[in-house]
DOVEX-165924 format. One line per field, with one value per residue (C-alpha): x, y, z; residue number from 1. Coordinates in nm, 2 decimals, padded with zeros to 4 digits. Each point is the difference from the previous one (the first is absolute). Layout:
N
px <- [X  ...]
py <- [Y  ...]
pz <- [Z  ...]
drenmar <- [NUM  ...]
//
This chain:
379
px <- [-15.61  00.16  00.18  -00.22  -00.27  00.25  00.02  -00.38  00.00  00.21  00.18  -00.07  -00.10  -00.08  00.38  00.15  -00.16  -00.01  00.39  -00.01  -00.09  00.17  00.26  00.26  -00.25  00.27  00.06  -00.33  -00.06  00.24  -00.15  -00.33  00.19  00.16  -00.32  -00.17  00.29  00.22  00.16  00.12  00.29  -00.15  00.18  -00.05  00.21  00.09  00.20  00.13  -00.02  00.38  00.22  00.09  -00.08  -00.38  -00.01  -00.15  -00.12  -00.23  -00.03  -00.24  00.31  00.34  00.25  00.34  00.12  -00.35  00.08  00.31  -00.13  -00.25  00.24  00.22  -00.30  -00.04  00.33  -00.11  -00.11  -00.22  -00.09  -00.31  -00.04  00.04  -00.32  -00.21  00.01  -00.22  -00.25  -00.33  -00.11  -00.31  00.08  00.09  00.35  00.13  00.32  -00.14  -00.03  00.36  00.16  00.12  00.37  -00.04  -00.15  00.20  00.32  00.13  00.13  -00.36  -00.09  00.30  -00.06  -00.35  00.06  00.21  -00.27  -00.21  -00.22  00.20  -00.30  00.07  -00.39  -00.11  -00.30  00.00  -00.16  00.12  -00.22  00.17  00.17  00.16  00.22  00.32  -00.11  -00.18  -00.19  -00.08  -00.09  00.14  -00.03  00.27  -00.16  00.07  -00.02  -00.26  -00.24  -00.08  -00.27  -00.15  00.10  00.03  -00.40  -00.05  00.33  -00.12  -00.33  00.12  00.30  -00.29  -00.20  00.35  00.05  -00.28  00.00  00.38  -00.11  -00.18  00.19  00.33  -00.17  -00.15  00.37  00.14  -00.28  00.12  00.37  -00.13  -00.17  00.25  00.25  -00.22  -00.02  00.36  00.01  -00.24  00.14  00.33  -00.11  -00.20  00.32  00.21  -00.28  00.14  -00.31  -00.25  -00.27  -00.24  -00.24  -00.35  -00.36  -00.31  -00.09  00.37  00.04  00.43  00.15  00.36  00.23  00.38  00.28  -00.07  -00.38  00.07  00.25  -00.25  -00.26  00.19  00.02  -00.37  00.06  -00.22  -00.12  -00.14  -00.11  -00.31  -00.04  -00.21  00.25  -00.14  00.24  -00.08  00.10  00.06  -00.19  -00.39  -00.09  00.30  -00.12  -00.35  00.14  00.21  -00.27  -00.19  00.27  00.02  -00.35  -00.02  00.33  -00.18  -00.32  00.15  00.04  00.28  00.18  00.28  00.21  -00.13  00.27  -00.07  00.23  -00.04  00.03  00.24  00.09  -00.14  -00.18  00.29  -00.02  00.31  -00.10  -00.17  -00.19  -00.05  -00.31  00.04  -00.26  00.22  -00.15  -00.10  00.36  00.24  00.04  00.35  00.03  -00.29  -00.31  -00.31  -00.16  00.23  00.01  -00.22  00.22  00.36  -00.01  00.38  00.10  00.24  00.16  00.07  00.22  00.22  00.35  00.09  00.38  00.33  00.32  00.38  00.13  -00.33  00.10  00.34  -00.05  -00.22  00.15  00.31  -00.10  00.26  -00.12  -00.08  -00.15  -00.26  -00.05  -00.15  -00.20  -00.16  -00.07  -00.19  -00.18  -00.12  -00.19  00.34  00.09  00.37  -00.09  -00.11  00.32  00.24  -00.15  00.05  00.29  00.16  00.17  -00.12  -00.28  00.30  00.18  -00.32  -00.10  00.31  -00.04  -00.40  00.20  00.18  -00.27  -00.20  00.28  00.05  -00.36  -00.05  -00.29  -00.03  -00.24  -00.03  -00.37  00.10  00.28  -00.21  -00.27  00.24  00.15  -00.35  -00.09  00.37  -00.12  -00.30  00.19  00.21  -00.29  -00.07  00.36]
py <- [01.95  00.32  00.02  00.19  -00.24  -00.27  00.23  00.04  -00.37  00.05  -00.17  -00.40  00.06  -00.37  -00.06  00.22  -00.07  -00.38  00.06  00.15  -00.29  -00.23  00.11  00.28  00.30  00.22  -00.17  -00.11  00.39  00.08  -00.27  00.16  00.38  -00.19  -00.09  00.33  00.20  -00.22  00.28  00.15  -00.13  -00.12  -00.02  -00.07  00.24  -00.03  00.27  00.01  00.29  -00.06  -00.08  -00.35  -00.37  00.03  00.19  -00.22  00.01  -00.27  00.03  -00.22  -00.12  -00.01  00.31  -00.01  00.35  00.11  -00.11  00.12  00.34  -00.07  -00.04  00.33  00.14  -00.06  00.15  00.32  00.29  00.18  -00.30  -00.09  -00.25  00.26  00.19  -00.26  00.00  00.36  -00.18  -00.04  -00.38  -00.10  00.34  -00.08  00.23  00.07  00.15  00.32  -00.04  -00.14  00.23  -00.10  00.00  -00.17  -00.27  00.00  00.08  -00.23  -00.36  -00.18  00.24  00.03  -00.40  00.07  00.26  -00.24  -00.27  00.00  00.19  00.26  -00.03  00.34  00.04  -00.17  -00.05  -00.19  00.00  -00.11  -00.30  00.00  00.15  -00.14  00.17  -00.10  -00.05  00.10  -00.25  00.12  -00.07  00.16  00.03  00.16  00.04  00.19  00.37  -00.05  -00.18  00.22  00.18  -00.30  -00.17  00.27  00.01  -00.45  -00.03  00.26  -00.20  -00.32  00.07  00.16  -00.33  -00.23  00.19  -00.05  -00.40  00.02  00.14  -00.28  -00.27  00.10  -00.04  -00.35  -00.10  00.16  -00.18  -00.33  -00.01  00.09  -00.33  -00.17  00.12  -00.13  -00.36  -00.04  00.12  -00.23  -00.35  00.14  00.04  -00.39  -00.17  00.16  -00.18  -00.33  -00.17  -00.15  00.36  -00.04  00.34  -00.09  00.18  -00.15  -00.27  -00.13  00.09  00.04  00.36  -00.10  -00.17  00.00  -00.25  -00.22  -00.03  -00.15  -00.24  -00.13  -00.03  -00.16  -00.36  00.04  -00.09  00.23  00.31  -00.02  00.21  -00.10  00.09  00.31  00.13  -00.05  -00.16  -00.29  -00.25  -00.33  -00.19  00.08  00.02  00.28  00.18  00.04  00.12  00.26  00.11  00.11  00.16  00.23  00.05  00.11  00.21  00.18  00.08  00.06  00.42  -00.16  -00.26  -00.02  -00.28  -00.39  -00.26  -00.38  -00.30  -00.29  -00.32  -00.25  -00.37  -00.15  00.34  00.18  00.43  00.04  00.28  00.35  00.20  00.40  00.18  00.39  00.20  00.32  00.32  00.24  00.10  -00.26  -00.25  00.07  00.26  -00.09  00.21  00.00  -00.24  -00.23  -00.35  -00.03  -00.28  -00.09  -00.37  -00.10  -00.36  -00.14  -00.33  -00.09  -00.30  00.27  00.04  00.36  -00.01  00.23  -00.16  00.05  00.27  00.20  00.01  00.02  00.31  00.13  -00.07  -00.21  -00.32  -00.25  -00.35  -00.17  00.27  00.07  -00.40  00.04  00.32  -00.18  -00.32  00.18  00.22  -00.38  -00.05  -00.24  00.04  00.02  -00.40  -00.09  00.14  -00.16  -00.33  00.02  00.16  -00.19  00.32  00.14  00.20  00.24  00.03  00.12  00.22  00.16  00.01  00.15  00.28  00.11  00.01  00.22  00.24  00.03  00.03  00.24  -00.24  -00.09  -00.30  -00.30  00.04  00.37  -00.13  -00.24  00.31  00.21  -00.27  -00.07  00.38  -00.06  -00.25  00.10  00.34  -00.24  -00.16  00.28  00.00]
pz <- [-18.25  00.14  00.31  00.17  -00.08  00.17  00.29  00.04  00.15  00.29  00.22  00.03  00.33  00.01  -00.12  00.26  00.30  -00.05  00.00  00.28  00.21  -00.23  -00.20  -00.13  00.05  -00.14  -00.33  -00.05  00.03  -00.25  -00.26  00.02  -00.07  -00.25  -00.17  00.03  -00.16  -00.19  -00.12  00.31  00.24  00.32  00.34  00.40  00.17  00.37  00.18  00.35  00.19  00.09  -00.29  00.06  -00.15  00.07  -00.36  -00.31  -00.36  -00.16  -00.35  -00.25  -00.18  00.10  -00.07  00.19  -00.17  00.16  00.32  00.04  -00.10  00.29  00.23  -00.06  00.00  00.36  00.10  -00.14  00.25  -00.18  -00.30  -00.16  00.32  00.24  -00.14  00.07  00.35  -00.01  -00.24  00.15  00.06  -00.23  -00.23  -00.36  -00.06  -00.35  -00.13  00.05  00.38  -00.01  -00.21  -00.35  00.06  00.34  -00.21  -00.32  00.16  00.24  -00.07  -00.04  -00.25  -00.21  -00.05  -00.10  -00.21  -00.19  -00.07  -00.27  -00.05  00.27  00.36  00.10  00.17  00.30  00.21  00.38  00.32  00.39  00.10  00.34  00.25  00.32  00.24  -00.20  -00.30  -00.32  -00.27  -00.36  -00.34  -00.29  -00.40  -00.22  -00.36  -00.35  -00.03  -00.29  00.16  00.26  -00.08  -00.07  00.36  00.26  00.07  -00.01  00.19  00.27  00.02  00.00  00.27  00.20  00.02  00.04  00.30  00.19  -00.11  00.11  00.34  00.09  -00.15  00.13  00.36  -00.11  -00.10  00.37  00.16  -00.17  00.08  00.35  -00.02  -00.20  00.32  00.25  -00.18  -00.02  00.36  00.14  -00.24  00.19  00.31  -00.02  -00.13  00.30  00.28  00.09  -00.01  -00.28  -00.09  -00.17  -00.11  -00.03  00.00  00.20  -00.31  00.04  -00.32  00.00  -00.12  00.06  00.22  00.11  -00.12  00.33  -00.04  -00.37  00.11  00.25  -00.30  -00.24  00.26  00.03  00.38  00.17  -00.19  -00.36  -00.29  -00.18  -00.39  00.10  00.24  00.28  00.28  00.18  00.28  -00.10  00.29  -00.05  00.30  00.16  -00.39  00.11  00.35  -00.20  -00.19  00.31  00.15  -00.29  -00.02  00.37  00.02  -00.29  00.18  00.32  00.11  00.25  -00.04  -00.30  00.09  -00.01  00.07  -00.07  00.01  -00.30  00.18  -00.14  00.09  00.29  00.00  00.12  -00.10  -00.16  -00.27  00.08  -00.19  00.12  -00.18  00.04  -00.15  -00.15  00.07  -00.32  -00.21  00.27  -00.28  00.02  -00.21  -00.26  -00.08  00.24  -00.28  00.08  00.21  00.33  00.14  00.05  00.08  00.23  -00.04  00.26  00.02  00.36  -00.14  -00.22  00.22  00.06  -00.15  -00.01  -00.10  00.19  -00.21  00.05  00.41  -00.08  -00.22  00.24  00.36  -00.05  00.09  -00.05  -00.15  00.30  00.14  -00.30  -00.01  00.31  -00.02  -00.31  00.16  00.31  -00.30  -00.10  00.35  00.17  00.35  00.14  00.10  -00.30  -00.17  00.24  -00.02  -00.37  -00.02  00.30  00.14  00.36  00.09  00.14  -00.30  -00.17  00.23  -00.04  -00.40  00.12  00.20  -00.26  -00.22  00.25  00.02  -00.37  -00.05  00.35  00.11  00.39  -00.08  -00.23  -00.03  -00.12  -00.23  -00.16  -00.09  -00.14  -00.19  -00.18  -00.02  -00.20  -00.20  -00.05  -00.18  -00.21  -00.15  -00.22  -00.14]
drenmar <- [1  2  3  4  5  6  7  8  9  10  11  12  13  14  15  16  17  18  19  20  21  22  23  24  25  26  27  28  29  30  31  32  33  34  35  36  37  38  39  40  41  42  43  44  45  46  47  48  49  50  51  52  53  54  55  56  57  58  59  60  61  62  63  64  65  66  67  68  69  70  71  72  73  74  75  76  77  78  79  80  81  82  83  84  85  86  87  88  89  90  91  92  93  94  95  96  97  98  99  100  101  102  103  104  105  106  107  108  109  110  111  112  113  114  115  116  117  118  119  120  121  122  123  124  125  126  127  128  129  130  131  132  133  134  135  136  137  138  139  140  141  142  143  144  145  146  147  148  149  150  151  152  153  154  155  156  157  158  159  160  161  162  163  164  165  166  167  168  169  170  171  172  173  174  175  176  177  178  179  180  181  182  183  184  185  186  187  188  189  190  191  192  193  194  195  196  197  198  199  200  201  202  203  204  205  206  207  208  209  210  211  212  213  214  215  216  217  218  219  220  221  222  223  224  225  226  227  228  229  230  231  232  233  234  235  236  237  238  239  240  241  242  243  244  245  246  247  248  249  250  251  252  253  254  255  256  257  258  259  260  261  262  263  264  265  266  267  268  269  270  271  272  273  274  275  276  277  278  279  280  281  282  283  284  285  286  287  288  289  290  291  292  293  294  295  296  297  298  299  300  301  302  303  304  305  306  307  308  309  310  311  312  313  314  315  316  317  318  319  320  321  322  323  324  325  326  327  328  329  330  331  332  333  334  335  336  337  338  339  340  341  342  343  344  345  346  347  348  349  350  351  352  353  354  355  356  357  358  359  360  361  362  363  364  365  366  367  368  369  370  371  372  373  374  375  376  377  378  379]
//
């Protein structure tokens, strides 16, 4: 079978755009060049419009003496590289259009010149074209064979083009997404409370670090088999259940709050249901969860340790003792009784601790100490 036979499949549009969401679209490119003209040298070339790191070369097999050529290439002002930039984007170019010496003579083509059998022809076409930046695909082949190339290559590259139009846009669109899932699994392990990202069946799409801690002691939320997350108690499930069903078919209201009764019926835990708005999952797609379920243990201490407030306003010891023990809800009394120093004594410690901390109030100390706290549990 001739070449130009090969050629007459085309690209493996299949291949390349399936690589596009994911895998290596550039390689993957390269392997389907490779197949269609083993004969020629295949590469992915992308140039900056400023010299600078940003410049690359993808070849189908690795060629150091090639690369380095590559990159004097770039530091040429008037190179084979630098003629690219006045190519048109989707418009097969040849030697001709280049100029023979442009494309024999400079450092890329003095290497080819040297394999065997000498590639002293090419054929390529732009596929894209940013502000910066230029994206192309390129095939160095034998003199001889080109009468029997120039007319399948020029056909071929014509159709690659268009299919690399699309697909490079598929891969942009990707790692966009790709972006926006790291940011959001950032942005949930930085909450200091249990997330967990749901749509309208409760069926879970992900959850932060806090939220999986709570699940593993089975306590108070579960995940069944299917995925779908669950309270333990029956009865404060079913209630869930319609709370998620009527935030979703409500035009108003997007925030239910509900407290799961523990012993002696006492609501220590709180759930909040808020229905998310189209594209404010946190940063994923508008396909993404309905829901973000907040569990809260009322019982869970808000904590900070001495050297936090002594890094951070110079507490000494005693001082950051007692900043911490009114964080834990005990009153001057409390602490003098147990301590057996005077109330006086400690409201002297409380004073300083004001000053350093530029609070007039203990009810105002005790907020910004939990705001504090509250900041140090995402450490």
């Amino acid at each position: 079978m001739s070449l130009s036979m090969h050629a007459e499949n085309g690209a493996a549009v299949d291949q390349i755009f399936t690589s596009a969401i994911e895998g290596d679209l550039f390689r993957s490119v390269l392997a389907v060049v490779a197949m269609n003209f083993p004969e020629a040298t295949p590469m992915i070339v992308g140039l900056e419009r400023m010299q600078g790191a940003g410049n690359f070369l993808l070849l189908d097999t690795p060629n150091p003496e090639l690369r380095r050529a590559f990159a004097e290439e770039m530091r040429a002002p008037d190179g084979w590289a630098h003629s690219l930039h006045g190519q048109e984007i989707g418009r097969v170019y040849d030697d001709g259009d280049l100029g023979v010496d442009t494309v024999n003579g400079g450092q890329m083509g003095q290497v080819l010149r040297r394999t065997s059998p000498p590639r002293t022809c090419l054929a390529g076409v732009l596929f894209d074209r940013g502000e910066r930046h230029l994206l192309g695909i390129e095939l160095r082949y034998p003199r001889h064979l080109e009468a029997e190339l120039r007319r399948p290559l020029k056909d071929f590259l014509t159709r690659l083009a268009r299919q690399l139009d699309v697909a490079t846009r598929i891969m942009e669109v990707r790692q966009r997404l790709d972006a926006a899932e790291r940011l959001s699994g950032n942005l949930l392990e930085i909450l200091p409370f249990s997330v967990v990202l749901c749509n309208e069946r409760r069926n879970v799409s992900r959850m932060n670090g806090r939220a999986r801690a709570i699940l593993r002691n089975g306590r108070a939320l579960q995940v069944s088999p299917d995925g779908t997350l669950r309270l333990s108690d029956p009865i404060v499930d079913d209630e869930f259940a319609t709370q998620i069903q009527s935030l979703q078919g409500s035009l108003r209201q997007r925030v239910a709050v509900m407290s799961v009764p523990r012993n002696r019926g006492e609501p220590r835990e709180i759930l909040t249901i808020i229905r998310l708005a189209a594209g404010e999952a946190v940063g994923l797609p508008g396909a993404g969860p309905n829901f973000a379920v907040i569990y809260e243990d009322l019982d869970m201490p808000l904590e900070l340790d001495q050297d936090f407030l002594w890094r951070l306003f110079g507490m000494n010891a005693k001082e950051a003792d007692l900043a911490l023990a009114l964080l834990a809800g005990e009153s001057i009394g409390e602490l003098a009784s147990r301590r057996r120093m005077s109330k006086e004594t400690l409201r002297n410690q409380l004073a300083a601790v004001m000053r350093k901390t530029e609070t007039s109030r203990q009810q105002e100390l005790v907020a910004l100490l939990s705001r504090l706290a509250t900041i140090n549990a995402t450490a």
